[in-house]
Kinemage of the C-alpha trace (Angstrom):
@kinemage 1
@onewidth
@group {chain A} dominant
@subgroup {mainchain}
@vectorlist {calphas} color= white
{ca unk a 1} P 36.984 11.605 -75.096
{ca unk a 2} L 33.821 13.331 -74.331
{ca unk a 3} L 34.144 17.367 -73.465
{ca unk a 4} L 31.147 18.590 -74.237
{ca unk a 5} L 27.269 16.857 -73.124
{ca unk a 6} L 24.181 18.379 -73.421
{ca unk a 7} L 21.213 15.677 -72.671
{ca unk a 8} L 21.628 13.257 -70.058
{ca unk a 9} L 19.265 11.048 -68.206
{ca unk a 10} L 19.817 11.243 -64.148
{ca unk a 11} L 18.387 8.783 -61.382
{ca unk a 12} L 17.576 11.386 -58.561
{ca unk a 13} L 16.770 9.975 -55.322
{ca unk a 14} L 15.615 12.469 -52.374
{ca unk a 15} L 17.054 10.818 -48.534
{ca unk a 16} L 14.115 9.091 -46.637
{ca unk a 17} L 12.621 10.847 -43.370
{ca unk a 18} L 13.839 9.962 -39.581
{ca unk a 19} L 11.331 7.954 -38.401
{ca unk a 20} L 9.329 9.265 -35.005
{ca unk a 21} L 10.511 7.815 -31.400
{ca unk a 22} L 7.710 5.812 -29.250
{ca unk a 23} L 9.326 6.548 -26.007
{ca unk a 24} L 7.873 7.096 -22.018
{ca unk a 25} L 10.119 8.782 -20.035
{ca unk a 26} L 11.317 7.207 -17.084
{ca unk a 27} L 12.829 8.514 -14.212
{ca unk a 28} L 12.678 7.779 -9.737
{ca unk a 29} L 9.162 7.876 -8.249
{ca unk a 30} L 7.960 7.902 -11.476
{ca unk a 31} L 8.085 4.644 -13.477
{ca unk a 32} L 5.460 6.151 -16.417
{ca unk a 33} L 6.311 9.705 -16.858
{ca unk a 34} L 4.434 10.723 -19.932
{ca unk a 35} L 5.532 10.373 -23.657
{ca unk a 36} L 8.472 11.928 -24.725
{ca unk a 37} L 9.392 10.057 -27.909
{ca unk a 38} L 10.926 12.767 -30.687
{ca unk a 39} L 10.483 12.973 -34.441
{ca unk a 40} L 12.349 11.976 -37.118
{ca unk a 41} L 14.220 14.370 -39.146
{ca unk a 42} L 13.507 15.044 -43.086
{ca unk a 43} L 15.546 13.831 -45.522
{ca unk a 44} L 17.648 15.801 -47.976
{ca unk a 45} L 16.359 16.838 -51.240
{ca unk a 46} L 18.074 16.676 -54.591
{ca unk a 47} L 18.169 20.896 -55.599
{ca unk a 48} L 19.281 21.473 -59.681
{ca unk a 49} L 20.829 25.183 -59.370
{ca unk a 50} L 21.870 27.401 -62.262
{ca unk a 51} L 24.999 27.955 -61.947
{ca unk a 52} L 27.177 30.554 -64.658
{ca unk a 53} L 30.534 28.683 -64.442
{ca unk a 54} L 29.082 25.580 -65.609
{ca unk a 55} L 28.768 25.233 -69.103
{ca unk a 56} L 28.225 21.127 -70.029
{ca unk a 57} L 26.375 18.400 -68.276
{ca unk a 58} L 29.563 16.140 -68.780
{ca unk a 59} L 29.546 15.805 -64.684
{ca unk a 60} L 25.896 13.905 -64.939
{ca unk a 61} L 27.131 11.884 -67.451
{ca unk a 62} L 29.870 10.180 -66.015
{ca unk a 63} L 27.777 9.845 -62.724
{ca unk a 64} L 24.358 8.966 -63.344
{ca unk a 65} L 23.059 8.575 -59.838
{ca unk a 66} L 22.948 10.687 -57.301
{ca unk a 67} L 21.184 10.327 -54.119
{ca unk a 68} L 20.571 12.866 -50.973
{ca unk a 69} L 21.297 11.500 -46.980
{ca unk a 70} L 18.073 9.995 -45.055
{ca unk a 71} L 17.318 11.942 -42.050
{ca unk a 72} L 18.200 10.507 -38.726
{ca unk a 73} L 15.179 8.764 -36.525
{ca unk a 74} L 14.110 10.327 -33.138
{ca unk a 75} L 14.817 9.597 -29.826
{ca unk a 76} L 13.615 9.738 -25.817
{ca unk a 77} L 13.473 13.016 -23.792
{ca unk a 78} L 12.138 14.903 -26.903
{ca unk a 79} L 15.163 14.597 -29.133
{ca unk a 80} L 14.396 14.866 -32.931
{ca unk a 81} L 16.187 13.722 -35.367
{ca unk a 82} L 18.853 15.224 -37.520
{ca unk a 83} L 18.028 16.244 -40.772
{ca unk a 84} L 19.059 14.916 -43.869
{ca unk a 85} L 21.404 17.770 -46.091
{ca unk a 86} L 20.114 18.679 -49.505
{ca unk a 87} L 22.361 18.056 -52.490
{ca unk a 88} L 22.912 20.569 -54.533
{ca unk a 89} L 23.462 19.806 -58.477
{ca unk a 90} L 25.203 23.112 -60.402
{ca unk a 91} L 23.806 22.718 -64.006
{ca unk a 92} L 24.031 25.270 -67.287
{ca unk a 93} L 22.221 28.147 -67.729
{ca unk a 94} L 19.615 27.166 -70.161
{ca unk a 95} L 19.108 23.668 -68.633
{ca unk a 96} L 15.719 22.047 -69.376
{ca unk a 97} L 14.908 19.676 -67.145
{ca unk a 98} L 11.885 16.638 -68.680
{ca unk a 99} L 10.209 13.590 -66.971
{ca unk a 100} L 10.551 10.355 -69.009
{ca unk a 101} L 7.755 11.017 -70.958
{ca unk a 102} L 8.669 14.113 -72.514
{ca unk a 103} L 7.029 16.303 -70.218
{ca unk a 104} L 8.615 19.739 -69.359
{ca unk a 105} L 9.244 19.969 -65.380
{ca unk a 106} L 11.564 23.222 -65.280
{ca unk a 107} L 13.075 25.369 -67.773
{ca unk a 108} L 16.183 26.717 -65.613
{ca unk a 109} L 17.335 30.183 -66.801
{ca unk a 110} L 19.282 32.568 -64.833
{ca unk a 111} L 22.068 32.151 -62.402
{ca unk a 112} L 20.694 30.951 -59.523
{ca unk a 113} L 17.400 29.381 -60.395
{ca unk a 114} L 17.067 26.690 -58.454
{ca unk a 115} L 14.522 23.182 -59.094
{ca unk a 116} L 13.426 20.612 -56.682
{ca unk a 117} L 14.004 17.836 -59.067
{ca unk a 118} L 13.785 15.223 -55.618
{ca unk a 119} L 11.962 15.661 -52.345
{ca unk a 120} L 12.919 14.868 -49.095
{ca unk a 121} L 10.584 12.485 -47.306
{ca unk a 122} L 8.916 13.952 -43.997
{ca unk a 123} L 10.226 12.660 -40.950
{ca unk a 124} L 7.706 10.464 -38.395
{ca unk a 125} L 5.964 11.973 -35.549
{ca unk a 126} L 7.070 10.563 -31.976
{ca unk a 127} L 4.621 9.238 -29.674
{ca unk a 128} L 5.083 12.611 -27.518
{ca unk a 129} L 3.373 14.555 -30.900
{ca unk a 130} L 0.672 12.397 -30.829
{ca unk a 131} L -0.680 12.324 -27.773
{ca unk a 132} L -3.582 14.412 -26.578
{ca unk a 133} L -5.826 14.525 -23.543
{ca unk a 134} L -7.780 11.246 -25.200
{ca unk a 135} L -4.569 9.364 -25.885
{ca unk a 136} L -2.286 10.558 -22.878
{ca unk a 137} L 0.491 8.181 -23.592
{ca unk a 138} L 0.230 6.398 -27.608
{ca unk a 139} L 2.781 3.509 -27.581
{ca unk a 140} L 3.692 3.653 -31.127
{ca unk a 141} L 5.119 6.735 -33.538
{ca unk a 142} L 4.754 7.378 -37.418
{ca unk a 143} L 7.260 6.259 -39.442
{ca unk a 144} L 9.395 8.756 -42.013
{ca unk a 145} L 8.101 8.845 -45.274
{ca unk a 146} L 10.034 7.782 -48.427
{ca unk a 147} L 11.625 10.420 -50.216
{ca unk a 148} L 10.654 10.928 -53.705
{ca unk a 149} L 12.673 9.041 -56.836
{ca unk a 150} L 12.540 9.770 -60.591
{ca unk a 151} L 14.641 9.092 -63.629
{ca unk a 152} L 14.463 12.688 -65.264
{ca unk a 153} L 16.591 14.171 -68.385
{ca unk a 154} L 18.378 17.614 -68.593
{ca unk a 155} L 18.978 19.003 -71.700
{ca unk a 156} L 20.903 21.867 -72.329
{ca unk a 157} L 19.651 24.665 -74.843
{ca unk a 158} L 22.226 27.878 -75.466
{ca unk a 159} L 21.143 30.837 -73.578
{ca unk a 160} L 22.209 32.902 -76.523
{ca unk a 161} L 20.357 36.387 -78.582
{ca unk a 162} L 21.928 35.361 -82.215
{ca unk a 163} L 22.418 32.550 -84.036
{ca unk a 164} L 24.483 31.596 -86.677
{ca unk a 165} L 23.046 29.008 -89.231
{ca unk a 166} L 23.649 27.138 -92.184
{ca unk a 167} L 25.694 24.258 -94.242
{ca unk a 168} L 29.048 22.848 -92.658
{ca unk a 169} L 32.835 24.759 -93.687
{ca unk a 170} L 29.939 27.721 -94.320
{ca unk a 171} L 32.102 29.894 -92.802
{ca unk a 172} L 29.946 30.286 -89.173
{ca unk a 173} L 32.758 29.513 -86.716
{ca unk a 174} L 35.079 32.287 -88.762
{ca unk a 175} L 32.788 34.629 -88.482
{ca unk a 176} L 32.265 34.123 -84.581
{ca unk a 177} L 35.951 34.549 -84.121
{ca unk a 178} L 36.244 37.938 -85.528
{ca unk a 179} L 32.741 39.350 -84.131
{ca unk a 180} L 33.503 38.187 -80.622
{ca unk a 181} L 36.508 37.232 -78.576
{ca unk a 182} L 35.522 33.519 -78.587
{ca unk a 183} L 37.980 30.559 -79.872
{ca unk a 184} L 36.585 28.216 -81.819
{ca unk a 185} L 38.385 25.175 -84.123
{ca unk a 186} L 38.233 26.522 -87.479
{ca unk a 187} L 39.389 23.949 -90.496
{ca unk a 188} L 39.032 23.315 -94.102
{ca unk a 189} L 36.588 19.904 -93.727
{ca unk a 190} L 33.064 19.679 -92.952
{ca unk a 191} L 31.838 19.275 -89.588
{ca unk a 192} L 35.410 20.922 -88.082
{ca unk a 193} L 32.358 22.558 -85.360
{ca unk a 194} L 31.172 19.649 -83.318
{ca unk a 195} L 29.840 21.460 -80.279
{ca unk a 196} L 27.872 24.689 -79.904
{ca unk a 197} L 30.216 27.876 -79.394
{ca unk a 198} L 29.505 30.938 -77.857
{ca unk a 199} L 30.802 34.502 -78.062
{ca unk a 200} L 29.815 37.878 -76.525
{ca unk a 201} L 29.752 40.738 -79.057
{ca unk a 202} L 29.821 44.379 -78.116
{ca unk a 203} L 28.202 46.907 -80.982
{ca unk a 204} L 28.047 50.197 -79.562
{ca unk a 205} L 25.883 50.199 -76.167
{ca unk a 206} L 24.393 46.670 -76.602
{ca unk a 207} L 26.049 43.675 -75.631
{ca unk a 208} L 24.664 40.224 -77.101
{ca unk a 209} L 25.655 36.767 -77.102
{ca unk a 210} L 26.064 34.863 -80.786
{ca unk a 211} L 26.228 31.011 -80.857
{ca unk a 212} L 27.846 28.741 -83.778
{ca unk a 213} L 25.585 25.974 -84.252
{ca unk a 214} L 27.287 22.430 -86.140
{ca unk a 215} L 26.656 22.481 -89.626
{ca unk a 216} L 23.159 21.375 -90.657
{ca unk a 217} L 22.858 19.284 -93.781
{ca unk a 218} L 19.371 18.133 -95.804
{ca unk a 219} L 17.410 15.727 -92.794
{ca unk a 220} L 18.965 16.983 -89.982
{ca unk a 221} L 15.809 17.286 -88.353
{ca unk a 222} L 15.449 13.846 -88.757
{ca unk a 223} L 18.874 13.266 -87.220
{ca unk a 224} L 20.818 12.982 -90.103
{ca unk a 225} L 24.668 14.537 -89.059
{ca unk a 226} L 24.849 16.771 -86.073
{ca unk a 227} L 22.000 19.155 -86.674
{ca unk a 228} L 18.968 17.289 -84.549
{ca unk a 229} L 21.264 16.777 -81.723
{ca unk a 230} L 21.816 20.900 -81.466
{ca unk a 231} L 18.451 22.400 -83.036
{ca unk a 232} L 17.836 22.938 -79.729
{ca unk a 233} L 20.362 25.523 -78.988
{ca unk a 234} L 18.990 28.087 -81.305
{ca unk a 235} L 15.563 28.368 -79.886
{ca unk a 236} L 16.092 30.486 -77.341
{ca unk a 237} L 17.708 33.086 -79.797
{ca unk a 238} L 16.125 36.364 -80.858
{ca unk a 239} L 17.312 36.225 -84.183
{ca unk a 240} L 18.751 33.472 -87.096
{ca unk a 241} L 21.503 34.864 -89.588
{ca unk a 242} L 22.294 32.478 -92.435
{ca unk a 243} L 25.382 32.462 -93.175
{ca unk a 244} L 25.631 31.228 -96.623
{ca unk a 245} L 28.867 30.229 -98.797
{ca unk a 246} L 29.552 32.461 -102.130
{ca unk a 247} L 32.432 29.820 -102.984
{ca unk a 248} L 31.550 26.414 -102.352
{ca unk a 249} L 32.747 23.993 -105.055
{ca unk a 250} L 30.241 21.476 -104.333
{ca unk a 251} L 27.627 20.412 -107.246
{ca unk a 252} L 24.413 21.228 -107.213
{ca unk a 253} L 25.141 24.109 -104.282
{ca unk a 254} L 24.420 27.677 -104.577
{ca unk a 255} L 23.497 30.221 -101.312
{ca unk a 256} L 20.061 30.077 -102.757
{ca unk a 257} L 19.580 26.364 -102.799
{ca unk a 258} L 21.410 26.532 -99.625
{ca unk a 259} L 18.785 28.841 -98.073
{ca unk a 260} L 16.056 26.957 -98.730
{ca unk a 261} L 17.633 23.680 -97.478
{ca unk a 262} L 18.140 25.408 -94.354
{ca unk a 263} L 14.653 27.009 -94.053
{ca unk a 264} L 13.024 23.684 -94.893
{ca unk a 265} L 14.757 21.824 -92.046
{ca unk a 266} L 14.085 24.644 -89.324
{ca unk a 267} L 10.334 24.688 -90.766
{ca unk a 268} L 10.368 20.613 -90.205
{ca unk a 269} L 11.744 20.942 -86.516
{ca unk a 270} L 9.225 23.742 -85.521
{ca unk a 271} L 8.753 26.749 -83.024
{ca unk a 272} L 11.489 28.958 -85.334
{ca unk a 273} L 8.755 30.647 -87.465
{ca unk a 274} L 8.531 33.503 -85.421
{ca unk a 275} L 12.478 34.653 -84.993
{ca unk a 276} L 13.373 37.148 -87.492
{ca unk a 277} L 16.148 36.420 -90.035
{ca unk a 278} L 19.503 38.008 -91.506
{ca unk a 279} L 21.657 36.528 -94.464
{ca unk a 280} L 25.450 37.093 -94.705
{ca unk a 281} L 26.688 36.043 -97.635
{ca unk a 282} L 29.850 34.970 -96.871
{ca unk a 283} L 33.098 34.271 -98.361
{ca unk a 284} L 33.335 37.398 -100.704
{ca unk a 285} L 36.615 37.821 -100.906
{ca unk a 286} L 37.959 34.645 -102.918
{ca unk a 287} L 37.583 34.223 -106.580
{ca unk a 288} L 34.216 34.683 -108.001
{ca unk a 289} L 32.721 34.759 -104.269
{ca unk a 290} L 31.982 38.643 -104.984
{ca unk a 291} L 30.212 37.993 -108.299
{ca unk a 292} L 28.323 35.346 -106.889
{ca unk a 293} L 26.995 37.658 -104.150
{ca unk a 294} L 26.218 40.364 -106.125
{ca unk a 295} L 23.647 37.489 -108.401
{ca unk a 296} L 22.273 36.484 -105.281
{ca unk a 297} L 22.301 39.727 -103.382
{ca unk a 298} L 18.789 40.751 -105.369
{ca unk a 299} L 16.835 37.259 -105.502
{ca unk a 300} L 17.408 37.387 -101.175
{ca unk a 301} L 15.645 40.743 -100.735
{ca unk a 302} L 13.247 39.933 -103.212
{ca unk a 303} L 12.225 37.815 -100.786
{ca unk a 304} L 12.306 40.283 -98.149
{ca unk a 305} L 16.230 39.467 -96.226
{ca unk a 306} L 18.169 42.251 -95.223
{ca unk a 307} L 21.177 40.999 -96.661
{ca unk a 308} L 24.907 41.283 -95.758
{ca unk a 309} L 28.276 40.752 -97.952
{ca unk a 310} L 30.806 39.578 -95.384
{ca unk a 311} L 34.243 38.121 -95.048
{ca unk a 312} L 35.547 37.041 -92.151
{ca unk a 313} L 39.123 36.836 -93.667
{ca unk a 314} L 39.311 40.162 -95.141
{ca unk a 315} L 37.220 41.538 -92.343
{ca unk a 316} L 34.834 42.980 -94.712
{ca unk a 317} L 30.849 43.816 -93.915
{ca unk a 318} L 31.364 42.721 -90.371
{ca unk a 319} L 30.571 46.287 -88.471
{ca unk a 320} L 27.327 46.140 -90.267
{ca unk a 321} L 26.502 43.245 -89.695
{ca unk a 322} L 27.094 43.022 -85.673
{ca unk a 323} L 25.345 46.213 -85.466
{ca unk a 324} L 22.137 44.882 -87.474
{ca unk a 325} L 21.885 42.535 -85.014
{ca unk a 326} L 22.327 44.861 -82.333
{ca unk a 327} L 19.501 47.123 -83.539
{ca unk a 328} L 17.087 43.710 -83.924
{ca unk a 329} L 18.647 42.499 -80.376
{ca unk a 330} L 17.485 45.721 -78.392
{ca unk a 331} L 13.863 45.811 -79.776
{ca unk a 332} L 13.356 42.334 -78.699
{ca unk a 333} L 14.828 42.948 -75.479
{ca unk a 334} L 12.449 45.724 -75.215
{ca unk a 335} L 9.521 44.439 -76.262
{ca unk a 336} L 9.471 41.624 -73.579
{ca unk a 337} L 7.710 42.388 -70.488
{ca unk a 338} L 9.668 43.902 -67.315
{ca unk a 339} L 10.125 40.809 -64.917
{ca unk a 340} L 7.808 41.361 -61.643
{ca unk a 341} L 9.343 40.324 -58.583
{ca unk a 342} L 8.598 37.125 -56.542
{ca unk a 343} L 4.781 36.916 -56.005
{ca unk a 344} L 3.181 34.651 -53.544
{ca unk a 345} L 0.169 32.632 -55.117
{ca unk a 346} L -2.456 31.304 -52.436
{ca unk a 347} L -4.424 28.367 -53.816
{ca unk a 348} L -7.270 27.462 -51.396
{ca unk a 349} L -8.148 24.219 -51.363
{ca unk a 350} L -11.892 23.777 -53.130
{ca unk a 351} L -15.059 23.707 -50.876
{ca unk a 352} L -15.985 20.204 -52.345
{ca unk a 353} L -12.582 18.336 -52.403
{ca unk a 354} L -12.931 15.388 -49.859
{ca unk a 355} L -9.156 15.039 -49.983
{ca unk a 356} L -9.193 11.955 -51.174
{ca unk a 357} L -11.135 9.322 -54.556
{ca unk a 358} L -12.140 6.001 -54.261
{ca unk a 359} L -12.869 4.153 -57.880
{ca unk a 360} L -14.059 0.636 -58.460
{ca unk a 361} L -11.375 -1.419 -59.490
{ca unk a 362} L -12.618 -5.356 -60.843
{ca unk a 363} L -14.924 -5.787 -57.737
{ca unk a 364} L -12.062 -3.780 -55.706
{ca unk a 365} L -12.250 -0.039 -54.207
{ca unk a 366} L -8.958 2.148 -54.775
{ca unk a 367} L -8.417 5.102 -52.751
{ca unk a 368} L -6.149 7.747 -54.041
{ca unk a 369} L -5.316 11.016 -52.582
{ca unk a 370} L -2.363 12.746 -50.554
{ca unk a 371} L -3.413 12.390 -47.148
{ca unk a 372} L -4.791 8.603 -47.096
{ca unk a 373} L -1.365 7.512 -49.145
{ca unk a 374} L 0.615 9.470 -46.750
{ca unk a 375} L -0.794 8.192 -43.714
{ca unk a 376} L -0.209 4.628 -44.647
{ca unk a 377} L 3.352 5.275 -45.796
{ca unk a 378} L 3.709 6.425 -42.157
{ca unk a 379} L 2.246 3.405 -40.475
{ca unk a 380} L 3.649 0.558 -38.577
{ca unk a 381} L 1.423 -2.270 -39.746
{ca unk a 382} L 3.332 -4.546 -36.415
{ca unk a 383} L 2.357 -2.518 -34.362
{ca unk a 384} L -1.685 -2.553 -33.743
{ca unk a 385} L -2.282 0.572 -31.944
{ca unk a 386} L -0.866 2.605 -34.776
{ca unk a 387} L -3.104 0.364 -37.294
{ca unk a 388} L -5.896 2.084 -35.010
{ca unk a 389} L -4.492 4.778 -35.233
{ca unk a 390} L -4.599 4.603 -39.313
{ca unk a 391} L -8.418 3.670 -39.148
{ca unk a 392} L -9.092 6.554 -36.806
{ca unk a 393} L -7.927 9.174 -39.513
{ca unk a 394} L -8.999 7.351 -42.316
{ca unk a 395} L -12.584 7.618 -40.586
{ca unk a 396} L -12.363 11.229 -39.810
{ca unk a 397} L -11.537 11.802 -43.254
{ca unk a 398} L -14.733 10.589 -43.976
{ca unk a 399} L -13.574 7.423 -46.452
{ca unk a 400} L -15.792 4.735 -44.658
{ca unk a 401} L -18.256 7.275 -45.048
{ca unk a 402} L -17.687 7.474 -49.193
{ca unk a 403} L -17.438 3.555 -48.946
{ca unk a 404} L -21.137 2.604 -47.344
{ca unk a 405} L -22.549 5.635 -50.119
{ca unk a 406} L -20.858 4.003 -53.176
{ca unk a 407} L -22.220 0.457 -52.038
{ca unk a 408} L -19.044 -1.352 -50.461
{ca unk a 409} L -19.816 -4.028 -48.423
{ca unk a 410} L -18.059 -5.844 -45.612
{ca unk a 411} L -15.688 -7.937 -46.923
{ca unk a 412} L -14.860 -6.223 -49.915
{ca unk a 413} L -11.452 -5.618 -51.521
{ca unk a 414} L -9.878 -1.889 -50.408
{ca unk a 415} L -6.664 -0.677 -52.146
{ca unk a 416} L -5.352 2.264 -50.785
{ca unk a 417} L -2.638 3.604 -53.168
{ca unk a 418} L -0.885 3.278 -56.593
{ca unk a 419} L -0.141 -0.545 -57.949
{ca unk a 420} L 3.642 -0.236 -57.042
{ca unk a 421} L 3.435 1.024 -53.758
{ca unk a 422} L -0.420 -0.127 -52.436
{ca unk a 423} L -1.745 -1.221 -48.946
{ca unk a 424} L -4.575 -4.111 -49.672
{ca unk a 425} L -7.122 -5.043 -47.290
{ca unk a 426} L -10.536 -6.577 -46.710
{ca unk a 427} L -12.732 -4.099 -45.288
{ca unk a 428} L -14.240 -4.576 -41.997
{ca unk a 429} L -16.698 -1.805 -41.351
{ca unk a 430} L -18.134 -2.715 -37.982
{ca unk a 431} L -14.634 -3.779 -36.397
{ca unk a 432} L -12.599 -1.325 -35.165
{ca unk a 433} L -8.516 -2.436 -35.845
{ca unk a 434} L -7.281 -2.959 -32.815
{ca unk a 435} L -10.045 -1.912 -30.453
{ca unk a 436} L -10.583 -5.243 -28.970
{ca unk a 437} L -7.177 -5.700 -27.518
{ca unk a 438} L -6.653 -1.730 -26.558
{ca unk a 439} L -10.143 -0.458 -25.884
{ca unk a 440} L -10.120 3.442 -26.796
{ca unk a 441} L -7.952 3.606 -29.824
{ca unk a 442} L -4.268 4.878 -29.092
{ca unk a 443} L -4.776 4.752 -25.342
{ca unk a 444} L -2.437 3.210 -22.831
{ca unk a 445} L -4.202 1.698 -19.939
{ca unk a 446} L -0.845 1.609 -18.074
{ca unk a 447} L -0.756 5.118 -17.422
{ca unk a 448} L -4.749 3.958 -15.678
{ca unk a 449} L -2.943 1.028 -12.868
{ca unk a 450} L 0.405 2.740 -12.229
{ca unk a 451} L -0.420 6.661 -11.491
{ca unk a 452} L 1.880 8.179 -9.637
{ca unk a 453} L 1.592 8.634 -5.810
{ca unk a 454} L 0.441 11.864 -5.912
{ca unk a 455} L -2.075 10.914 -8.140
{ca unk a 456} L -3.537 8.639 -5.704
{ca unk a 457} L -3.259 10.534 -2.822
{ca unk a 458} L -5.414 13.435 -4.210
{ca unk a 459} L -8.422 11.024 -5.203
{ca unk a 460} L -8.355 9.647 -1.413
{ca unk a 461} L -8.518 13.014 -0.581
{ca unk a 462} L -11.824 13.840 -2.857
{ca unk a 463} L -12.682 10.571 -1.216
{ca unk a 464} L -12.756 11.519 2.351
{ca unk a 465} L -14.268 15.163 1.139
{ca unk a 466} L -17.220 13.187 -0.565
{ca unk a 467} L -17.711 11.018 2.853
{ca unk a 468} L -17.926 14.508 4.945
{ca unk a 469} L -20.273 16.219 2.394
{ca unk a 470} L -22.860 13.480 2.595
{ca unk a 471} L -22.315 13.365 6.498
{ca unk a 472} L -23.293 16.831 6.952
{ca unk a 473} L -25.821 16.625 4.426
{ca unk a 474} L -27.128 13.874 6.658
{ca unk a 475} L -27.315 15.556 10.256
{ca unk a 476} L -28.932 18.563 9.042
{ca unk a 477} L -31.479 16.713 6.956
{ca unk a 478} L -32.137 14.879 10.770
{ca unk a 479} L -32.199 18.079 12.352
{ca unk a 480} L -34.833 19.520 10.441
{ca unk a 481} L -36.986 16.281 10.922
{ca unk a 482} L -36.476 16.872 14.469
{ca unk a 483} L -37.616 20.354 14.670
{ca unk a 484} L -41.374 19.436 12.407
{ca unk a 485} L -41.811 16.624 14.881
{ca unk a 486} L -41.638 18.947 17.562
């Protein structure tokens, strides 16, 4: 049975927005009192959170899927809707998080580092939010947006300052038993280490993390045995040791031959050039294992290793060697840059970007751009008002502007959109969608025949004030004509 994952691929699905209310509210004495339709409420996001407990992805492998709660629609008298809650993923320290193409989307270190691997969609506007001294009372609402779904994959790469290196039965998971508190299975047959293990190892003031990597073998980093699948977990470490094996019976091995093996495959995987290395030749305390350190022992720091004659059995060479990589630990630690705090970057948005791009497309015209694609996701296409509505903002924005310059003419194919997801239409410059059915766009001529009372009391009122100006205006225009006769 599986205990230990460290790729997966998830399905992350973010919950849809609420969509907006068209409502009037209604009440005694006053059968059209003024919109009051609420919004929709936004939909819950998928969050991936460090968390320090968690130490596999075996959770994400079982259950693949995992999708967040839409958020609820609005309602009358100004009620929006309730909003979706977020789910939150716990996931390794260490957790790299790629798109399906390979592409790096969040490298998640530290405990509570948090990625928004889904977005919630935004809920609609109600018909109360849209309306405006033009369009007192707009008889449709925007509808909730989607909320954003992606296949992404998580892998999982050791948060650890050493690693140990080299063939399998080496001697690496002995070693990380006696320099640390750690556990691991230790046998007498290859590949006894099938999962990364980590230990925390205390040399004097500094405290450092070591990881046993599975035993690499020639073409691991072509996949051969265990070594591509866990590469990754030593390249967040400061420094390699080799651990090589001064009594392995195998033919045509040697800790030289060894070395190089290993150094080849770490040059063929790449981005390990830089990490400074450490040999322990291990192993020194069975038969010949000391002689064949001490012929090896001069060849390595010929070639310029700081070299190390170990034995995890015996416990021999091991205070040395923990606070080696202490000392090398500490300078890198110190050499990295002191972390500034939370900064707040302010992009402006560039004095010549329209918002939006429209490309020719086989005789067709393809808009792309956040707002247009946005407002169509949010528009009722039943409902002809808010089609006006659409072609209102689409104007403002200035697209049938762009169109006429680039040469469109009536009649001609618009796509608004990607392919998967696109609105298609033929363009109608000179009509305006829905204007011959509603006059002003977004307007509701009911709110014109059935005012309220009041209302109508007030403009007899002006009325009767207009009829008394103009008859006063009259008699002394008379009087004065009566006064030159004279």
């Amino acid at each position: 049975m599986t205990t230990f994952v460290d790729r997966v691929e998830l399905h992350v699905a973010a919950g849809n927005g609420g969509h907006g209310c068209a409502s009037v509210h209604r009440e005694k004495f006053k059968p059209l009192g003024g919109p009051d339709g609420g919004n929709g409420g936004e939909g819950g996001s998928v969050i991936l959170v460090v968390d320090s407990q968690v130490t596999t992805l075996l959770e994400y492998h079982h259950s693949p899927k995992r999708k967040a709660t839409n958020g609820k629609p609005g309602a009358g008298g100004h009620r929006t809707g309730a909003v979706g809650p977020d789910i939150v993923l716990p996931v390794p320290d260490g957790t790299v998080v790629l798109d399906r193409k390979g592409n790096v989307l969040a490298d998640l270190v530290g405990h509570g580092t948090s990625f928004v691997a889904a977005q919630g969609g935004r809920g609609g506007l109600g018909n109360a939010a849209l309306a405006s001294a033009r369009r007192k009372a707009p008889g449709f609402a925007l509808l909730g947006e989607p909320g954003e779904a992606r296949d992404i994959v998580m892998e999982l790469k050791s948060v650890a300052d050493v690693a140990l290196v080299g063939y399998p039965s080496a001697g690496k998971s002995s070693l990380i038993s006696v320099l640390s508190a750690a556990k691991p299975k230790i046998a007498d047959y290859p590949f006894t280490t099938l999962v990364p293990n980590l230990g925390v190892v205390t040399a004097g003031e500094t405290v450092y993390t070591i990881a046993d990597v599975p035993g690499l073998i020639p073409g691991a980093s072509q996949g051969r045995g265990l070594g591509l699948e866990f590469l990754r977990h030593v390249e967040r470490c400061e420094v390699l040791v080799h651990v090589l094996d001064c009594a392995t019976l195998e033919p045509g091995r040697d800790p030289l031959t060894d070395l190089e093996t290993i150094e080849d495959e770490l040059a063929q995987y790449g981005g390990l050039e830089d990490r400074p290395r450490l040999v322990a030749l291990n192993k020194i305390d069975v038969p010949d294992g000391q002689d064949i350190a001490d012929l090896t022992r001069a060849s390595l720091e010929e070639r310029g290793y700081r070299v190390f004659e170990v034995s995890a059995l015996a416990h021999k060479g091991l205070r040395e060697l923990s606070f080696a990589l202490a000392e090398i630990v500490s300078a890198a630690r110190a050499a990295k840059p002191v972390e500034e705090s939370t900064r707040i970057v302010i992009r402006p948005t560039a004095v010549d970007d329209a918002g939006f791009t429209i490309e020719e497309e086989d005789g067709a015209y393809r808009i792309r751009g956040g707002k247009p694609e946005r407002w169509v996701r949010q528009t009722d296409f039943a409902n002809d008002e808010a089609v006006g509505y659409l072609a209102d903002r689409l104007a403002r924005l200035g697209v049938e502007q762009e169109l006429w310059k680039i040469g469109a003419k009536e009649g001609d194919t618009v796509i608004i959109g990607p392919d998967e997801d696109a609105v298609v239409f033929d363009w109608e410059p000179t009509m305006a969608a829905g204007a011959e059915m509603l006059g002003r766009r977004g307007e509701d001529h009911r709110m014109e025949t059935q005012r309220p009372a009041v209302d109508r009391r007030r403009e007899r009122q002006r009325g009767r004030d207009a009829a008394e100006r103009e008859y006063l205006d009259f008699e002394a225009l008379s009087s004065g004509r009566e006064q030159l006769d004279q």
